[in-house]
C-alpha positions as a LaTeX table, in Angstrom:
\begin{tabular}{lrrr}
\hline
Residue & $x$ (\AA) & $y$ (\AA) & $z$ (\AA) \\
\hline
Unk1 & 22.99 & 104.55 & $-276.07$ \\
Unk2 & 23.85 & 102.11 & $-278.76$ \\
Unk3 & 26.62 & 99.81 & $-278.44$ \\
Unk4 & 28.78 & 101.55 & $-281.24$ \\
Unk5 & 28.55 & 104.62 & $-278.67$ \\
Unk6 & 30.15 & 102.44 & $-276.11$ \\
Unk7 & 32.62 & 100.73 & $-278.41$ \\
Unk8 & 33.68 & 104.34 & $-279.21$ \\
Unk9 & 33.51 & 106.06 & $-275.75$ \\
Unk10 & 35.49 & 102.86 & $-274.31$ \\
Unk11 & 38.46 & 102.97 & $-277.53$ \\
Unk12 & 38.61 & 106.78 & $-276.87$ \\
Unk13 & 39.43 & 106.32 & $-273.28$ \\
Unk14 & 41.91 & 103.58 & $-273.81$ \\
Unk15 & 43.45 & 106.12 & $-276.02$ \\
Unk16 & 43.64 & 108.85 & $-273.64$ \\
Unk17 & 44.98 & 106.74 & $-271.06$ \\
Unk18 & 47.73 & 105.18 & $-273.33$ \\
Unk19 & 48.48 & 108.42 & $-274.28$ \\
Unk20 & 49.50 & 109.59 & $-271.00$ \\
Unk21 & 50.80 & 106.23 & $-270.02$ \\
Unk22 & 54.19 & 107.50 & $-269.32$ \\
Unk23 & 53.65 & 110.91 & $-267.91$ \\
Unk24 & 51.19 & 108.58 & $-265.50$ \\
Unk25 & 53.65 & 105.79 & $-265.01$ \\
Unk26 & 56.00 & 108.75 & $-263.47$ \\
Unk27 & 54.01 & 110.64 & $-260.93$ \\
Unk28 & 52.41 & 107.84 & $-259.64$ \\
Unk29 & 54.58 & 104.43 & $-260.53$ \\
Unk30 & 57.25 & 102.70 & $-258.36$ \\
Unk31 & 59.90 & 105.41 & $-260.14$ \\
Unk32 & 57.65 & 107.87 & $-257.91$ \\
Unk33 & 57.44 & 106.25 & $-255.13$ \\
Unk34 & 61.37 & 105.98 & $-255.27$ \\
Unk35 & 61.67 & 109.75 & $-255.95$ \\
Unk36 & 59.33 & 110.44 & $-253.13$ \\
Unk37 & 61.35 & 108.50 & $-250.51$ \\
Unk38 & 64.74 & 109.80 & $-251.35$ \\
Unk39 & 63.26 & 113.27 & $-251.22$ \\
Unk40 & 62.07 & 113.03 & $-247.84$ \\
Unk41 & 65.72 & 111.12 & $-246.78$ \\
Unk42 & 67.49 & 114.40 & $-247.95$ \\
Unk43 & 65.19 & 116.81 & $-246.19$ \\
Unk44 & 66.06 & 115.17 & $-242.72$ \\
Unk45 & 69.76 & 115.72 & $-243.77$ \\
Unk46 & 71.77 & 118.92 & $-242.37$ \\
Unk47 & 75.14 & 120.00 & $-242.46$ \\
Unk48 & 76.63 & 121.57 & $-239.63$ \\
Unk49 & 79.35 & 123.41 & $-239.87$ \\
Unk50 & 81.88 & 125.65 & $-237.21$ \\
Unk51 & 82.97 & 129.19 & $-238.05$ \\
Unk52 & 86.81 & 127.96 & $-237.47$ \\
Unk53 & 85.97 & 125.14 & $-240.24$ \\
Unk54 & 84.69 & 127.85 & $-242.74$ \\
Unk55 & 87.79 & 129.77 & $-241.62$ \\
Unk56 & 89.97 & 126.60 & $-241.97$ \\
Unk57 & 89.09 & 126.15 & $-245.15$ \\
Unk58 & 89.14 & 129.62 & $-246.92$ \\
Unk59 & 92.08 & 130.01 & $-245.77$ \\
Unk60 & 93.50 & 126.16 & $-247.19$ \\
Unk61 & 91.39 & 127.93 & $-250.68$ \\
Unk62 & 93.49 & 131.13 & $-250.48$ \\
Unk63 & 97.25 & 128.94 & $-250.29$ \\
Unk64 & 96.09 & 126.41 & $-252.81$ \\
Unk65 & 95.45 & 129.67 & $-255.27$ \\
Unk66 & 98.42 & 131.47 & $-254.43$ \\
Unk67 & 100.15 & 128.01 & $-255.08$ \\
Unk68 & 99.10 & 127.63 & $-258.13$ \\
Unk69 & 99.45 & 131.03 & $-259.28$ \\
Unk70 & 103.22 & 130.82 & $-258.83$ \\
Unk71 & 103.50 & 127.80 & $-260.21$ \\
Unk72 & 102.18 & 129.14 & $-263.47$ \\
Unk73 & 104.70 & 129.55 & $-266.27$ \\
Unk74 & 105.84 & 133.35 & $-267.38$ \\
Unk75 & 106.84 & 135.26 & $-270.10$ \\
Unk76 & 109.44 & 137.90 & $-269.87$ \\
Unk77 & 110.04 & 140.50 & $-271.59$ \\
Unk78 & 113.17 & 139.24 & $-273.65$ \\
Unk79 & 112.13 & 136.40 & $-273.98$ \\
Unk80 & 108.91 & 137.35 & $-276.46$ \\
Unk81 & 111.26 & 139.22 & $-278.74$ \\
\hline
\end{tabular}
């Protein structure tokens, strides 16, 4: 191998790996790490809930529509002549 062969080989790898500098830099940089420990901080989290609080709050979901249904304004029938 000549040194021109080297040259080349060692400009096309420095091109490849500036190339995929950023898609590098993101699965294995401190960005990843980051990602990696959040992720495994929400997986250990868990929401329990009661069947009265589900209960609870359909039924606070149900008043708040009806609520604002009747506070909505209306048209009668006069009134669009």
């Amino acid at each position: 191998m000549s040194w021109l062969s080297i040259a080349l080989l060692a400009c096309a790898v420095l091109a490849v790996i500036g190339a995929e500098w950023p898609r590098l830099a993101r699965n294995f940089g401190f960005e990843a790490r980051r990602r990696r420990e959040r992720d495994r901080r929400k997986a250990q989290l868990k929401l329990l809930r009661t069947d009265e609080e589900e209960l609870d709050e359909s039924d606070e979901f149900a008043a708040s529509v009806q609520r604002d249904l009747s506070q909505l304004p209306t048209i009668d029938e006069r009134d669009r002549r």
